[in-house]
C-alpha positions as CSV (number, residue, x, y, z in Angstrom):
1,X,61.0,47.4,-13.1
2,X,59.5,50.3,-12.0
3,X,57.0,52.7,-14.1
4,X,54.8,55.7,-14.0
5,X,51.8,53.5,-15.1
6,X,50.2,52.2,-12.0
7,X,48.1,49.6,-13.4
8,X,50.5,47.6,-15.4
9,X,51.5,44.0,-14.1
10,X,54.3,42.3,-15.5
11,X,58.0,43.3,-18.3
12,X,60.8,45.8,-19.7
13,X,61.2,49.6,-19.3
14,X,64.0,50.7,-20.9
15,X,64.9,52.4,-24.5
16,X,65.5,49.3,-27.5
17,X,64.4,49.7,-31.1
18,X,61.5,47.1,-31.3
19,X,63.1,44.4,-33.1
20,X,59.9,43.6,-35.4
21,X,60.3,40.8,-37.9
22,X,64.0,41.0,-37.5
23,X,64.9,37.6,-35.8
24,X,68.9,39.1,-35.0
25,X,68.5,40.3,-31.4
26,X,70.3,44.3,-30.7
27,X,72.7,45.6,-28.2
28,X,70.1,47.3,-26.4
29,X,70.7,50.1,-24.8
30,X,68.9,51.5,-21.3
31,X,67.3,54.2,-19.6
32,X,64.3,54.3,-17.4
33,X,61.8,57.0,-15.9
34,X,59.7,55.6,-12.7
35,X,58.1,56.4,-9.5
36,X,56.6,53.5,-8.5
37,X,57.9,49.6,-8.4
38,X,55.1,47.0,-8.9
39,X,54.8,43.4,-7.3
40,X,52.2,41.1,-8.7
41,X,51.9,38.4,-6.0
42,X,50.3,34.8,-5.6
43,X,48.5,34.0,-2.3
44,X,47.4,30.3,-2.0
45,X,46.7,27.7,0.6
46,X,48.9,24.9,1.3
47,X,46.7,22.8,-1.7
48,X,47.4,25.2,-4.3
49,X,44.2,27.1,-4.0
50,X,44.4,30.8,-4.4
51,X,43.3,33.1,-1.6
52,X,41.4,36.1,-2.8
53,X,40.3,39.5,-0.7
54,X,42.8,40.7,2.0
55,X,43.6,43.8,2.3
56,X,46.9,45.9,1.8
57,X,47.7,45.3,6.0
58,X,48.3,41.7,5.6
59,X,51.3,42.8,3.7
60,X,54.8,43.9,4.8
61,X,57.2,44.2,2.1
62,X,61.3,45.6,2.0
63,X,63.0,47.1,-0.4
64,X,67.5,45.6,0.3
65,X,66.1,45.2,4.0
66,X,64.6,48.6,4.1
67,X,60.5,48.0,5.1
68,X,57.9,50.0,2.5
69,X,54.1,51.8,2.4
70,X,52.3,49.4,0.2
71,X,49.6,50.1,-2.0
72,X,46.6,47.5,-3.3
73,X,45.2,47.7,-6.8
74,X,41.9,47.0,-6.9
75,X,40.6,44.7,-9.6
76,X,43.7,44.2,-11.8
77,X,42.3,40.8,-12.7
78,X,40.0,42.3,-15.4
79,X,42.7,44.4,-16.9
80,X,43.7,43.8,-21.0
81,X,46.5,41.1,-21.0
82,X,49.2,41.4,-23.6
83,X,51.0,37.8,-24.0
84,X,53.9,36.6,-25.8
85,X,54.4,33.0,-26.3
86,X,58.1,32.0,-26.8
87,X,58.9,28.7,-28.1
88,X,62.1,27.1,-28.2
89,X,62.2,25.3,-31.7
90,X,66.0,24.2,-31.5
91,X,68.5,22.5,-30.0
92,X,67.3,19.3,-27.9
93,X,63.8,21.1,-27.7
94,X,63.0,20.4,-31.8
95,X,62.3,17.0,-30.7
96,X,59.3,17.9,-28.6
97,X,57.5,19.6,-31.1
98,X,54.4,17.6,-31.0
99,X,54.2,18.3,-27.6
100,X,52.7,21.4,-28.1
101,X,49.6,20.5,-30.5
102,X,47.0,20.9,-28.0
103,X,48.2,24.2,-26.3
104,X,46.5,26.9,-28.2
105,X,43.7,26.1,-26.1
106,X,45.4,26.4,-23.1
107,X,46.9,29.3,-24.0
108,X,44.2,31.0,-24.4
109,X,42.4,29.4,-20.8
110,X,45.5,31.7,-19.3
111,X,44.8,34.8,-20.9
112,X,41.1,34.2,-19.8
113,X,38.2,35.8,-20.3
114,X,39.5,39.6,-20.6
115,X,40.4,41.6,-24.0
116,X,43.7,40.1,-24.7
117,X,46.3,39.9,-27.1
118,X,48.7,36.7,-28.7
119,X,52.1,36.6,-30.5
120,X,54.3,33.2,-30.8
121,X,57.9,33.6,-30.8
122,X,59.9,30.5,-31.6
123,X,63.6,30.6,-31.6
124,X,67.2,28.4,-31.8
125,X,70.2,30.2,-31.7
126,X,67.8,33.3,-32.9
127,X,64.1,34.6,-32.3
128,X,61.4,35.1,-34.8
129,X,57.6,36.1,-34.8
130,X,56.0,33.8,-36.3
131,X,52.9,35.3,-35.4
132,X,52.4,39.2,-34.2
133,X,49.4,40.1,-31.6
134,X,45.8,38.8,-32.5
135,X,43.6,40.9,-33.4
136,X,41.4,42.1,-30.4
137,X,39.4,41.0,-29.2
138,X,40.5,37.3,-30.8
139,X,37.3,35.7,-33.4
140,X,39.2,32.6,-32.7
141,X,41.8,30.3,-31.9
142,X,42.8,29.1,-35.7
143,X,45.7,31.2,-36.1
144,X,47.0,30.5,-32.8
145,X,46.5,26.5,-33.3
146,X,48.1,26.9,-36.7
147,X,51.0,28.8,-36.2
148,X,51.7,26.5,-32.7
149,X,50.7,23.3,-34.8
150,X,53.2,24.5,-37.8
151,X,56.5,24.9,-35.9
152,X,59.2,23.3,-37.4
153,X,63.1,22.1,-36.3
154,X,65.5,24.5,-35.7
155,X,69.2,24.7,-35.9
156,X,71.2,23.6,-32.5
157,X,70.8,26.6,-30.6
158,X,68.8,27.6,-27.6
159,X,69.3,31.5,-27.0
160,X,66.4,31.6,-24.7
161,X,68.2,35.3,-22.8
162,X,67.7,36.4,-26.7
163,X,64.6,35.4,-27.1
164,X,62.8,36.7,-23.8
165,X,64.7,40.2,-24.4
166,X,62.9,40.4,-28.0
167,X,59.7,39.6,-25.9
168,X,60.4,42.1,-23.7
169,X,60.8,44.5,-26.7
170,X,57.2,43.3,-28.2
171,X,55.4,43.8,-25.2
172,X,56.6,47.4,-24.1
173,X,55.6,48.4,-27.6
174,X,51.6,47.7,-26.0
175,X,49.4,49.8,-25.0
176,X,50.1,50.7,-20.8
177,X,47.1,49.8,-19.6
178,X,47.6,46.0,-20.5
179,X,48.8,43.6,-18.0
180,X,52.0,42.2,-19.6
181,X,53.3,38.3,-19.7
182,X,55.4,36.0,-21.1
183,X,55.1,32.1,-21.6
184,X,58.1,30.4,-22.0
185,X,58.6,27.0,-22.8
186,X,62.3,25.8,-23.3
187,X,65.3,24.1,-22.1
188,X,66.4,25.4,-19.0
189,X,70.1,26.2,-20.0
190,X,70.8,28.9,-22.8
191,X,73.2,28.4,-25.2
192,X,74.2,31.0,-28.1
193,X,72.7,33.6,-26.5
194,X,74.7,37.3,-27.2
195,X,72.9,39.0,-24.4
196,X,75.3,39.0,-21.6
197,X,74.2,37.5,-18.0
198,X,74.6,41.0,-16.6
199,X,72.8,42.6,-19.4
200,X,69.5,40.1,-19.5
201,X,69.6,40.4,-15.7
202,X,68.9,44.0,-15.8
203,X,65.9,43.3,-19.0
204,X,64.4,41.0,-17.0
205,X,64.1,43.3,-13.8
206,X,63.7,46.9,-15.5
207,X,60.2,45.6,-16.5
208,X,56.5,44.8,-14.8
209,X,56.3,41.6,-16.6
210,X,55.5,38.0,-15.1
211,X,57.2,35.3,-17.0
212,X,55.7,31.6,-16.4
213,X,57.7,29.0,-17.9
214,X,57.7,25.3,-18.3
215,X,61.0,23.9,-18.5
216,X,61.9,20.6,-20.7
217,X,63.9,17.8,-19.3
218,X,66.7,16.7,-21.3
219,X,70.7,15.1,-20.3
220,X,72.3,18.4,-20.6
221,X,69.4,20.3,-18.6
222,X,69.1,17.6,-15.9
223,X,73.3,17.9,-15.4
224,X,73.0,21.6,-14.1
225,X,72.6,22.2,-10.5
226,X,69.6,23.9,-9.7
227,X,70.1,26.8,-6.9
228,X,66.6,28.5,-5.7
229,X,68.6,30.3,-2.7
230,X,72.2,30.7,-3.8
231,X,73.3,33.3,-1.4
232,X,72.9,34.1,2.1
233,X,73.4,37.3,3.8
234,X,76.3,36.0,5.7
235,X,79.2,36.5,3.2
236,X,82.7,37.1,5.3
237,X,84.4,40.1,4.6
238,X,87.4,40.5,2.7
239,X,90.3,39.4,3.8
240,X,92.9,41.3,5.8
241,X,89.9,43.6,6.7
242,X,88.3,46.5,5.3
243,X,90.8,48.9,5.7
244,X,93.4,46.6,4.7
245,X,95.6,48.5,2.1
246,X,95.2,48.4,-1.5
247,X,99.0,47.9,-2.8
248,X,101.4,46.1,0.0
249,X,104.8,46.2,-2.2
250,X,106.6,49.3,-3.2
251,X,104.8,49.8,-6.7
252,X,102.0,52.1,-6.8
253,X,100.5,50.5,-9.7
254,X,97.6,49.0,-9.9
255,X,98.0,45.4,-11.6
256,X,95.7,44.1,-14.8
257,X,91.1,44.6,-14.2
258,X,91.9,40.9,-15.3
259,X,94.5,39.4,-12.8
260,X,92.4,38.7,-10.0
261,X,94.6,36.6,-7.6
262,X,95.2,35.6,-4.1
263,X,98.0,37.9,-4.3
264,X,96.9,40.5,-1.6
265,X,97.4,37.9,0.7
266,X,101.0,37.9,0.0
267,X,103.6,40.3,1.4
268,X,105.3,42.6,-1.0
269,X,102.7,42.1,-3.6
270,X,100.3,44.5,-5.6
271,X,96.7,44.3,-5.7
272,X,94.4,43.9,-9.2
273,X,91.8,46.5,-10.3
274,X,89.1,43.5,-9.6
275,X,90.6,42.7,-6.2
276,X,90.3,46.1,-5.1
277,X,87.0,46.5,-6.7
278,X,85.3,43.5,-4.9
279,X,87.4,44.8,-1.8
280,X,85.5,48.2,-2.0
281,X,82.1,46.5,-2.0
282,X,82.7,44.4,0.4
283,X,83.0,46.8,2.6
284,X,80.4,49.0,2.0
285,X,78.0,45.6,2.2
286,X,79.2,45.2,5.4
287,X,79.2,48.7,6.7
288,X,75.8,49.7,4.5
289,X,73.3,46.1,4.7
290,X,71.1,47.5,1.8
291,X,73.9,47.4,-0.4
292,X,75.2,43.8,0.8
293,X,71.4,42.7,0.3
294,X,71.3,44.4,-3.3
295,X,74.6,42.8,-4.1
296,X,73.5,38.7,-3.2
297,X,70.1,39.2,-4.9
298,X,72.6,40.1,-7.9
299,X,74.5,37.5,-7.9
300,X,72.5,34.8,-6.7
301,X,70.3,36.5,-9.9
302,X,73.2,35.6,-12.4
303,X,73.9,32.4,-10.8
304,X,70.6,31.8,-11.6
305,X,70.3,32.2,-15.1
306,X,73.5,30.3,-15.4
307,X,72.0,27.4,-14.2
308,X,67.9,27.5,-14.6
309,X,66.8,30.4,-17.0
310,X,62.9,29.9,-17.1
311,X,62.8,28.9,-13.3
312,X,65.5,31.8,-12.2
313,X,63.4,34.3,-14.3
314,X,60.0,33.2,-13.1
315,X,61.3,33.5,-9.5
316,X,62.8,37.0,-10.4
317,X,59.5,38.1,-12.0
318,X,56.6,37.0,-9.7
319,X,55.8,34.1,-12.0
320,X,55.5,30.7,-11.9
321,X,57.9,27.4,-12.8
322,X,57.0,23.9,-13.9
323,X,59.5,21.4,-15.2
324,X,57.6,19.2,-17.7
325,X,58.6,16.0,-19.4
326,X,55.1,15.2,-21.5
327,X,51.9,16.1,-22.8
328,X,49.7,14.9,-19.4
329,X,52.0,17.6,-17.4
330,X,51.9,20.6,-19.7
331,X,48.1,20.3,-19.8
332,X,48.2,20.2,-16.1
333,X,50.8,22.8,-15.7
334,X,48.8,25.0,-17.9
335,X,45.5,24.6,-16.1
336,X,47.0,25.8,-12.7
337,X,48.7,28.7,-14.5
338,X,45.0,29.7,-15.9
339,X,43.9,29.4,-12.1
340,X,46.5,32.0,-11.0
341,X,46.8,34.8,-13.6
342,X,43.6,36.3,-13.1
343,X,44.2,35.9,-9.4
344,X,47.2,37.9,-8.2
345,X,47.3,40.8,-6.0
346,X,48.9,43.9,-7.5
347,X,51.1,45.8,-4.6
348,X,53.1,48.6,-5.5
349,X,55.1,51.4,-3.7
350,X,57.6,54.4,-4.3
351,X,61.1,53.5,-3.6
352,X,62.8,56.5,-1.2
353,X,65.6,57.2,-2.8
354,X,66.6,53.9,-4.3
355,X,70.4,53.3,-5.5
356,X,71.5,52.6,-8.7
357,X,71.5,48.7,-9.6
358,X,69.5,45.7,-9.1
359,X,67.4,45.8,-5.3
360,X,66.1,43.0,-3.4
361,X,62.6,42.6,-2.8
362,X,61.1,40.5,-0.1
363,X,56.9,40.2,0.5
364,X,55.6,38.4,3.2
365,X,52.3,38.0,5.2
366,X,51.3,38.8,8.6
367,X,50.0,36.2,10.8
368,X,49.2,34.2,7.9
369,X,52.1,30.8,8.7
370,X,49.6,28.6,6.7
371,X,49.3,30.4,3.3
372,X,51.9,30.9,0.9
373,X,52.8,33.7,-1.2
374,X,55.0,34.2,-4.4
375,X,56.2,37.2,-6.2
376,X,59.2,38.7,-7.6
377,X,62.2,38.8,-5.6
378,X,64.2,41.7,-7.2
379,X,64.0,45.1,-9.2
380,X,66.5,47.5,-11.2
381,X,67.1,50.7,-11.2
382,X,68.5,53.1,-13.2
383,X,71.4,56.3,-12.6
384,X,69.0,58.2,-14.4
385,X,66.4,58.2,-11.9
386,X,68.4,58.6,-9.1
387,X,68.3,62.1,-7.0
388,X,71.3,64.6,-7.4
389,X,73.0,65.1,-4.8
């Protein structure tokens, strides 16, 4: 999530073909070229209201524990906004249709009074455009209002990881100077996604997009356990120790990448490829505590999506969550996302020589204990850009 282009705010950076009308989502491949890692950031008081105007020294932020130089954009509210709407159609969400009637308006309260641009995704166990970017700047709302008023029942699916990662792909395809952002509104459990966890984990966090998502209520939904802190940096090592050895029977083999067992605590047994893996960074999470840090925000990250895709990914991206079960609390939902769009501080800074992988972000406020602040919690980065040794 890191990019050359200073004044960009919100999602992906790495090389896909832009999947344009064709609804089947790619294998995408990666690669990314960046200097600087952005964090779009919330500050309100304890009432919701946003707090505008401090400066750069009320901010302390840490890249897996390590403390960074931040840097202020100025006036990144009245940047271009390019905004992807992506709504689930299928599954349990098909029923809730005519929910959504009235939110062309409200969509276009959030992208606000700036040069911006539209385009409606709506997806099941695929995505498709149903409508590419408005024309800018917009005339109107009509095509908006028809295309959201139009959406019909889709089949069973709800491949929301599929659907955000050919969102992704639309928005990179936009001009750099446009703040980017996605509006999801969905279940909050995927289902026939063929993006892997690991895979949609990096998408999401190779990019300087803010997703905000409203997330529908419904029996399967309401059965998952939602996690906002999953991990703590107070994982035990492994067992035996860190310089336990790797085989303890006679056999120098290494046993199946897929027999992961208790078995190391067993005399004259062999260890697995995964044991010894998850041995070796172990270790160097407790010896190195960047890379312990990096390695929690990772999988507290997957856990995440496995339980609460729009709220994990608005919590990874700087956004902003609201679980909604009718018209009244869209409406209101929507209103307070308007407020806070336009209203975000833009922090950046270059990472000093950053490892390969997903990092932990952490932004906090100095002498501030009665304002709030929320922005993303995490960032990738690619082999490519990291320094030869």
């Amino acid at each position: 999530m890191i990019r050359r282009t200073l004044p960009i705010l919100l999602l992906v950076a790495s090389t896909i073909p832009l999947l344009a009308q064709s609804p089947a989502p790619q294998a995408p491949t990666f690669s990314t070229s960046t200097t600087i890692v952005l964090i779009p950031a919330l500050v309100t008081k304890k009432d919701g209201g946003p707090v505008y105007n401090l400066p750069v020294e009320d901010f302390t932020a840490t890249d897996d524990g390590i403390p960074q130089k931040l840097t202020l954009e100025e006036d990144s509210g009245g940047e271009p906004l390019a905004l992807v709407v992506a709504i689930q159609t299928g599954g349990a969400a098909a029923q809730h249709l005519d929910r959504y009637h009235n939110l062309a308006p409200l969509v276009e309260a959030m992208a606000g009074d700036v040069p911006h641009k539209i385009a409606v995704i709506a997806f099941g166990s695929t995505p498709k455009l149903v409508l590419n970017f408005t024309p800018e700047p917009a005339t109107n709302s009509t095509p908006l209002e028809e295309t959201i008023h139009d959406l019909k029942p889709g089949d069973p699916g709800a491949a929301i990881l599929d659907a955000l990662g050919y969102a992704v792909e639309l928005l990179r395809a936009q001009p750099p100077q446009y703040r980017r952002a996605i509006l999801l509104l969905s279940e909050t459990q995927d289902s026939g996604s063929q993006l892997k966890l690991d895979d949609a984990l990096r998408v999401i966090d190779d990019t300087n997009t803010s997703i905000y998502s409203l997330g529908l209520s419904t029996t399967r939904s309401d059965a998952a356990t939602r996690s906002r802190h999953a991990f703590r940096n107070d994982t035990p090592g492994p067992k035996g120790g860190c310089m336990a050895n790797n085989k303890t029977g006679p056999d120098d083999s290494v046993g199946s990448p897929d027999t992961a067992s208790d078995s190391a605590d067993q005399p004259g047994t062999k260890r697995s490829a995964r044991e010894v893996t998850n041995q070796t960074v172990d270790c160097l999470g407790l010896l190195a505590p960047p890379l312990a840090l990096a390695k929690m925000a990772f999988l507290a990250g997957r856990d995440g999506l496995r339980r609460n895709v729009p709220e994990t990914v608005a919590n990874l991206t700087g956004g902003e969550y609201f679980p909604f079960k009718d018209v009244r609390s869209i409406e209101r939902d929507m209103i307070t996302i308007s407020n806070h769009v336009p209203n975000r501080y833009i922090l950046s800074f270059h990472p000093q020589s950053p490892h390969p992988g997903l990092h932990a972000l952490t932004l906090r406020l100095k002498n501030y204990p009665n304002l709030e602040i929320q922005a993303r919690s995490s960032y990738w980065a690619d082999a490519e850009i990291m320094p030869t040794p």
